[in-house]
C-alpha positions in Angstrom: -2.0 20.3 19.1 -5.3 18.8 19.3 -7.4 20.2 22.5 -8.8 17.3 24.6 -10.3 20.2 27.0 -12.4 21.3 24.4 -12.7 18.6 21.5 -14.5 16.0 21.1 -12.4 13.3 18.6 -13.0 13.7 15.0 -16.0 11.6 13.7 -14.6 10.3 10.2 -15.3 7.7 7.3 -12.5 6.7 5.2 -13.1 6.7 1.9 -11.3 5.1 -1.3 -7.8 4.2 1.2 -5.9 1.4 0.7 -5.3 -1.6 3.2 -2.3 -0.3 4.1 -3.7 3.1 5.2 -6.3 1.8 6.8 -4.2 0.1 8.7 -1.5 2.4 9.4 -4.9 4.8 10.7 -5.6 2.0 12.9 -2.1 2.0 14.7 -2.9 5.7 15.2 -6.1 5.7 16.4 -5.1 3.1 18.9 -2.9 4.9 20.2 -2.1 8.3 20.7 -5.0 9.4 18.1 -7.7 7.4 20.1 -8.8 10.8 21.5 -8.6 12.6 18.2 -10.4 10.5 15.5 -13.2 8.2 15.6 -14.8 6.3 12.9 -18.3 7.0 12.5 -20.8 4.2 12.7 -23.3 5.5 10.2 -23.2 8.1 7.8 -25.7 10.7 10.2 -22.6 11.4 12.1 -19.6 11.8 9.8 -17.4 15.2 10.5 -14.6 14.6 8.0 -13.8 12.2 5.4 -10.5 11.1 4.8 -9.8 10.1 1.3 -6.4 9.4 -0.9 -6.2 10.8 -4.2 -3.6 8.8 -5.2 -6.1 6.1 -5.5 -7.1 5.8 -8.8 -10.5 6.9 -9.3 -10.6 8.7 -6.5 -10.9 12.0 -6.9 -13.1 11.3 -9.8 -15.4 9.2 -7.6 -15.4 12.4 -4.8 -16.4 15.3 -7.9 -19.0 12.6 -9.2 -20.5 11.8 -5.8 -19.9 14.4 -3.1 -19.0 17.5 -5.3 -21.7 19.6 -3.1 -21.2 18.1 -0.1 -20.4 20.1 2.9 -19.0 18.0 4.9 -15.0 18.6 4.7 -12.3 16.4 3.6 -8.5 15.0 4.9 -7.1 14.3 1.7 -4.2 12.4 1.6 -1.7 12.6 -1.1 2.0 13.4 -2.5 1.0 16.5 -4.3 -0.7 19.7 -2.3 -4.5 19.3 -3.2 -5.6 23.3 -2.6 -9.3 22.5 -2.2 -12.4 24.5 -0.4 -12.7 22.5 3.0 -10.3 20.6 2.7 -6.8 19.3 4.9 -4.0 18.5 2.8 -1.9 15.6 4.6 1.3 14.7 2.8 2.6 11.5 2.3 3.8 9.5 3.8 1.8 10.1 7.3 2.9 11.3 11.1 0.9 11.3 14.1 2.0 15.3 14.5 0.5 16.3 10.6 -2.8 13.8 11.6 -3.0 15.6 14.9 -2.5 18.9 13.1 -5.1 18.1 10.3 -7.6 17.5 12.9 -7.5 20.2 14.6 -7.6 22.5 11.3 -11.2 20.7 10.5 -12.2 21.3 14.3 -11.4 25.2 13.5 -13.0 25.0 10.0 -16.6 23.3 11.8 -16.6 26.7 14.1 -16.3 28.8 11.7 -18.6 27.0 9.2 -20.8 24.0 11.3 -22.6 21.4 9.7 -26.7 22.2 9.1 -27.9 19.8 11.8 -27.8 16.1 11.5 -29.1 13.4 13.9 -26.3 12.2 15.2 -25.8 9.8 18.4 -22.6 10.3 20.0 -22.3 9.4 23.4 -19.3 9.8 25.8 -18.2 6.5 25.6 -17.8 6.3 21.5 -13.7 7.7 22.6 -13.3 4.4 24.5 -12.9 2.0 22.0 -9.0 1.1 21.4 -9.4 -0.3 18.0 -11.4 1.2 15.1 -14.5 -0.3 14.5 -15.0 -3.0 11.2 -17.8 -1.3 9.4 -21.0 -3.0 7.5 -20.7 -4.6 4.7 -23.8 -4.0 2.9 -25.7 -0.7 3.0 -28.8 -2.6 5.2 -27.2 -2.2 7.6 -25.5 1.0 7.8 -27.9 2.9 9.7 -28.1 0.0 12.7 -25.2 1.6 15.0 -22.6 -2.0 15.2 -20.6 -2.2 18.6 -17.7 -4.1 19.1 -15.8 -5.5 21.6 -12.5 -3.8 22.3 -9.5 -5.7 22.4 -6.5 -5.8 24.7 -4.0 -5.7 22.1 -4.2 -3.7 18.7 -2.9 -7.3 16.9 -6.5 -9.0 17.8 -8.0 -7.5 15.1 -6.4 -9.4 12.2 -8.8 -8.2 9.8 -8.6 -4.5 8.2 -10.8 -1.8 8.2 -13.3 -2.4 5.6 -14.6 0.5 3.5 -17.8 2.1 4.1 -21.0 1.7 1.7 -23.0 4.1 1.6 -26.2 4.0 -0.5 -24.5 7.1 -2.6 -21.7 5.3 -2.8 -22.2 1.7 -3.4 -19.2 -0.1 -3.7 -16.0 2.2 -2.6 -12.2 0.5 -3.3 -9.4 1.5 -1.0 -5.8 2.8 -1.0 -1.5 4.4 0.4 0.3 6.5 3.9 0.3 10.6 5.4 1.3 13.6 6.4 -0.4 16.8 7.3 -0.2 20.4 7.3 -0.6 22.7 10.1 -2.6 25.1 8.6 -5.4 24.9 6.0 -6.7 28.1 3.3 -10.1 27.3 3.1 -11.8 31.2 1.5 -10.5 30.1 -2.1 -10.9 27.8 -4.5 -8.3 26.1 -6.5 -8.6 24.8 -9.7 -6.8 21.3 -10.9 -2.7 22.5 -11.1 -1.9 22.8 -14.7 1.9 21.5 -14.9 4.7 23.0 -17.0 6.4 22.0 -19.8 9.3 21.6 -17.6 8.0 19.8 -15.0 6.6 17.3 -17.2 10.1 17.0 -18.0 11.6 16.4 -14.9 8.6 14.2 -13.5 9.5 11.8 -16.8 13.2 12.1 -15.8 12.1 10.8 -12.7 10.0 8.2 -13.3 13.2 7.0 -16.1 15.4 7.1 -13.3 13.6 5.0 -10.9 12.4 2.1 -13.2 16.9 2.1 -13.8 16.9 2.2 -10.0 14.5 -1.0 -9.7 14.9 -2.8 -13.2 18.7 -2.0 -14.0 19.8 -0.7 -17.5 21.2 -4.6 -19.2 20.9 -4.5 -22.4 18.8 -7.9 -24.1 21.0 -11.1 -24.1 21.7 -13.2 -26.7 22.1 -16.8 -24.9 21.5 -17.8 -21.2 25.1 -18.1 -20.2 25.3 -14.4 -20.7 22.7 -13.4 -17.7 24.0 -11.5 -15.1 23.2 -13.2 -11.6 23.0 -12.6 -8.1 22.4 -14.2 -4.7 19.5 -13.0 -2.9 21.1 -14.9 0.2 23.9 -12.6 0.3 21.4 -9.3 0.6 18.7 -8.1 3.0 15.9 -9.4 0.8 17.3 -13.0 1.7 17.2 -12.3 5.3 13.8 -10.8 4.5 12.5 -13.9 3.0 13.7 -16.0 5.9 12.3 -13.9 8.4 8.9 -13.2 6.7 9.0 -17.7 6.3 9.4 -17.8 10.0 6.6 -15.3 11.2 4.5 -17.5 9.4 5.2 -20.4 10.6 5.3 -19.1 14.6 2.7 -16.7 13.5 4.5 -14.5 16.1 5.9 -11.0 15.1 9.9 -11.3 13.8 12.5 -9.1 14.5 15.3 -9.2 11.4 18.0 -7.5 13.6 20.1 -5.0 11.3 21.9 -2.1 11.1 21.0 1.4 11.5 17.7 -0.5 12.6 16.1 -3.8 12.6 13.3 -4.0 10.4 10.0 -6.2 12.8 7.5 -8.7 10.6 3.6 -8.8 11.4 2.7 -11.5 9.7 -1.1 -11.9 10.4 -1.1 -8.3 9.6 0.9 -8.2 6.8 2.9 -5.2 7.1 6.6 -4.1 8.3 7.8 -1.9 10.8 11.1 -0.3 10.5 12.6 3.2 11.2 14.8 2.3 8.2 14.1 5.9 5.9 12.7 3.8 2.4 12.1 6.9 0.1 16.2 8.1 -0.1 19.5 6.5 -1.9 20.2 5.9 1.4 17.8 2.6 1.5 18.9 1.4 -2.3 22.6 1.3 -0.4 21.2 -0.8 2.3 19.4 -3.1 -0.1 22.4 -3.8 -2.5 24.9 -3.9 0.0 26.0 -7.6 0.5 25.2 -9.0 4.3 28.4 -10.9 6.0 28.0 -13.3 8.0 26.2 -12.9 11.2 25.7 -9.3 10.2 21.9 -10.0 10.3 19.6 -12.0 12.9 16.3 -13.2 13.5 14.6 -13.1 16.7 10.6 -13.8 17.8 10.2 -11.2 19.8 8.2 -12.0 23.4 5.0 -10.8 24.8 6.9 -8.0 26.3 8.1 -7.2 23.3 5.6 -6.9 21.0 3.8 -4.7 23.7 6.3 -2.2 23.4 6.2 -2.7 19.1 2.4 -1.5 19.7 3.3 1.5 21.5 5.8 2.3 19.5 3.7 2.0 16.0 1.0 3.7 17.5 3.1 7.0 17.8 5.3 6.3 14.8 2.5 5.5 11.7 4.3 7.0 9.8 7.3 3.8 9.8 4.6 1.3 8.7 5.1 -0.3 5.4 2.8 -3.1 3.6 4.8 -5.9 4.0 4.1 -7.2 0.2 5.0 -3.4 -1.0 8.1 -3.5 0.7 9.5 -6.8 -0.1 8.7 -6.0 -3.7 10.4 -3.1 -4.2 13.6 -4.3 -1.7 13.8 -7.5 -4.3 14.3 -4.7 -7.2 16.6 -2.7 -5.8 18.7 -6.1 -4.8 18.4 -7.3 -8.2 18.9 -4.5 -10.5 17.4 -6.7 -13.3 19.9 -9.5 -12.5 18.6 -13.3 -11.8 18.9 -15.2 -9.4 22.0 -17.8 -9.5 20.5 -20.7 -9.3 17.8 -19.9 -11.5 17.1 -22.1 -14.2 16.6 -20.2 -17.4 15.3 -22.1 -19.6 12.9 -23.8 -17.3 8.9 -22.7 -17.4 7.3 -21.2 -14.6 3.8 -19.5 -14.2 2.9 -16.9 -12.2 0.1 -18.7 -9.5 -1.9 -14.9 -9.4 -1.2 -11.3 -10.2 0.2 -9.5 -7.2 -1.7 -6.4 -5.9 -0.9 -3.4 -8.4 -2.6 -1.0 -6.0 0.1 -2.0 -3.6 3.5 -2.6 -5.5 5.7 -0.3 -7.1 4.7 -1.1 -11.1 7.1 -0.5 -13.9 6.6 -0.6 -17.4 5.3 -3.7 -18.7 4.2 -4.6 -15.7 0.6 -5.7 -16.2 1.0 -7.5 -19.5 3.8 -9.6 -17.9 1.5 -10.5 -15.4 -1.2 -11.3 -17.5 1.1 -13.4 -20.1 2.7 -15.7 -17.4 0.0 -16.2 -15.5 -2.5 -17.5 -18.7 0.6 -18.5 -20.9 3.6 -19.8 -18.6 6.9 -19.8 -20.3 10.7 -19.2 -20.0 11.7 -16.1 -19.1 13.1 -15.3 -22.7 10.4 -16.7 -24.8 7.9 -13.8 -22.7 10.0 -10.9 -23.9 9.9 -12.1 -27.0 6.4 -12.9 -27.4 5.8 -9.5 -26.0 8.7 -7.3 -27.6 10.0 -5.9 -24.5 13.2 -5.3 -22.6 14.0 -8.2 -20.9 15.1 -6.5 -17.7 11.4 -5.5 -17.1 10.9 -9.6 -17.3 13.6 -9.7 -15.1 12.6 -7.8 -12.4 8.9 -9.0 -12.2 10.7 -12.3 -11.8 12.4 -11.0 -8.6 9.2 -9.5 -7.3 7.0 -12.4 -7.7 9.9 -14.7 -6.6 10.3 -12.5 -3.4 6.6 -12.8 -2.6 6.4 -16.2 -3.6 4.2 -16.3 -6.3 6.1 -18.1 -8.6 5.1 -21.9 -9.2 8.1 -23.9 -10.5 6.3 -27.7 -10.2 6.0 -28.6 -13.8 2.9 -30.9 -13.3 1.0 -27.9 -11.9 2.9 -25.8 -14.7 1.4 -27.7 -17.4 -1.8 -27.7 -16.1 -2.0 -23.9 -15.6 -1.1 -23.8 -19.4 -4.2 -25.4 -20.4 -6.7 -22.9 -18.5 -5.9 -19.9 -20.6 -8.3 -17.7 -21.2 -11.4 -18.4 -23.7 -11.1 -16.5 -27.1 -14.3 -17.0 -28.3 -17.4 -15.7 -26.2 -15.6 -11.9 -25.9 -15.4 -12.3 -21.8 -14.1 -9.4 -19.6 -11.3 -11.4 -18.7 -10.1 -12.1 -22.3 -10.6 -9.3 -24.0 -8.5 -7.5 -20.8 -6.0 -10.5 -21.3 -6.2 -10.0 -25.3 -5.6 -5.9 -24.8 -2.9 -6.7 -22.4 -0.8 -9.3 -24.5 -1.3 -6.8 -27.9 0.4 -3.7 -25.6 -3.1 -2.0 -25.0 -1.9 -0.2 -22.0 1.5 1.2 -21.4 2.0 -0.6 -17.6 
């Protein structure tokens, strides 16, 4: 357990993180980590970086940029990163492994300190309840920025933005943790070299879970022969109703359900729910059929949503981007069916790509995205045009229908058909769109 006594809080800057982590680490911080992280205010006083090598890039970015750096590291991430100075935290996140991994570092700066830095801490930098919004432009990163703490942790509506540093000019973010206790820091570990057989199994996996989210239907001949489903009679309809109302009320909505009610933030964006997402226990809950009444809505009151901030302070771990998790809920719904009152052979365009860095991709994925939103079409006539399963088509349906990203008005249609992307002049955006549409990359 982190020592209050004796410990200061852990001066950090995230680095490469997504929005969701970043905002999960702000629950935490305001909360019960207020007293064992802080995030530094310029780069003079950092401690610990806290970086997610799932991220693409990102380990690549931290051996091209901060390879001799001293200063130790958090590293989030499914797999056990055995690095010199360096906390692994497994995903997805607790407040008990953050607590943990702070300490560790604490116990690593004794042994091995820092050379000295000017750094301006003051007593007060603990008081803050919220984490700080950091500057945007490296100007400004040695002018110490204050804010103004706020009584409730849902004031902030904006996310922690990444620090620039002038080593680092432009860092992306990226996903959730978890931490271990204790931390070897007298070797160093090379890059894990993987086995024949666990290349094996991971592929197994990974065949497995696009079955789990995209079904196994074979290609149909004629439109009568689609398998349907109504996304009314699952959770993902009460989802979609309850995500429609928290906008609307911009208040936080409660979908009440059982083993546990899943709560909407909509300014946020993000979920809450003690409902376990990573087990067959969660595909159950999403493709079971919901009977009537089974499932309510209700805004919750001032009262309330106080005790939601407490609790999400000291469970992390239980937050979910709310985009992620209605994609990947749709899926498992779906199973690569449409929905029944689908038109078929109607055109559509996507209106933008969702996030990639947030959803759970599958096969395909990209180039579907790029075909339908520069070329809308029916839903047959863009697996054919790209000579692929049409259950992947399927299922990005779902998604982008779940998230509402779909536009159906066939004025607006029409017109999105005629700003495709220019062939001639070899633009970024083309060529990617040209690469895409020809199967350049596997997603």
């Amino acid at each position: 357990m982190f020592q209050e006594s004796s410990q200061k809080p852990l001066i950090v800057e995230l680095m490469d993180i997504s929005k969701q982590n970043e905002s999960i680490l702000k629950f935490f911080i305001s909360g019960i980590g207020k007293k064992v992280f802080n995030i530094a205010t310029n780069s003079a006083e950092v401690e610990a970086y806290i970086i997610d090598y799932d991220f693409p890039g990102a380990q690549a970015h931290w051996d091209n940029n901060y390879a001799d750096s001293k200063i130790p590291r958090i590293i989030l991430s499914t797999e056990n990163h055995q690095v010199d100075r360096a906390v692994w935290v497994p995903k997805p996140l607790s407040s008990k492994n953050l607590i943990a991994a702070a300490t560790s570092i604490k116990e690593l700066l004794k042994e091995s300190p820092l050379p000295s830095r000017k750094i301006n801490n003051t007593e007060d930098d603990i008081g803050e309840d919220i984490m700080p919004i950091k500057p945007k432009t490296t100007s400004n990163l040695d002018k110490k920025t204050t804010t103004t703490p706020k009584s409730s942790t849902f004031e902030n509506k904006k996310l922690l933005a990444p620090l620039i540093t002038s080593d680092n000019p432009v860092k992306h973010s990226k996903n959730i943790a978890t931490a271990k206790p204790k931390l070897e820091t007298q070797k160093v570990f090379k890059k894990n070299v993987k086995t024949p057989e666990e290349i094996k199994l991971e592929a197994e996996q990974r065949e497995n879970r696009w079955q789990e989210l995209c079904g196994n239907n074979s290609d149909y001949t004629a439109s009568s022969e689609v398998s349907r489903y109504v996304p009314e009679n699952h959770f993902i309809g009460k989802l979609i109703a309850g995500v429609r109302l928290a906008k609307q009320s911009q208040q936080i909505v409660e979908v009440q359900s059982k083993p546990h009610s899943v709560f909407i933030l909509p300014n946020e964006h993000l979920i809450f729910t003690q409902i376990l997402i990573d087990n067959k226990d969660f595909i159950a809950f999403s493709r079971s059929e919901v009977k009537l009444g089974e499932m309510n809505l209700h805004i919750l009151s001032s009262i309330e949503t106080g005790k939601l901030e407490l609790k999400m302070s000291e469970q992390p771990e239980h937050i979910h981007s709310l985009e992620s998790f209605m994609w990947t809920n749709s899926l498992l719904a779906s199973q690569g069916r449409l929905p029944a009152t689908l038109d078929i052979g109607k055109k559509t365009a996507l209106k933008y790509w969702p996030s990639f860095a947030r959803i759970e991709a599958f096969p395909y994925s990209m180039r579907i995205a790029a075909l339908w939103h520069h070329s809308p079409d029916t839903l047959f006539e863009m697996s054919s045009k790209l000579g692929i399963p049409q259950r992947y088509v399927f299922a990005f349906y779902n998604g982008a229908d779940a998230l509402d990203l779909i536009e159906r008005d066939p004025k607006r249609v029409k017109q999105q058909m005629k700003t495709k992307p220019k062939k001639k002049g070899g633009g970024l955006i083309s060529r990617l769109f040209n690469r895409l549409l020809k199967g350049g990359g596997s997603s």
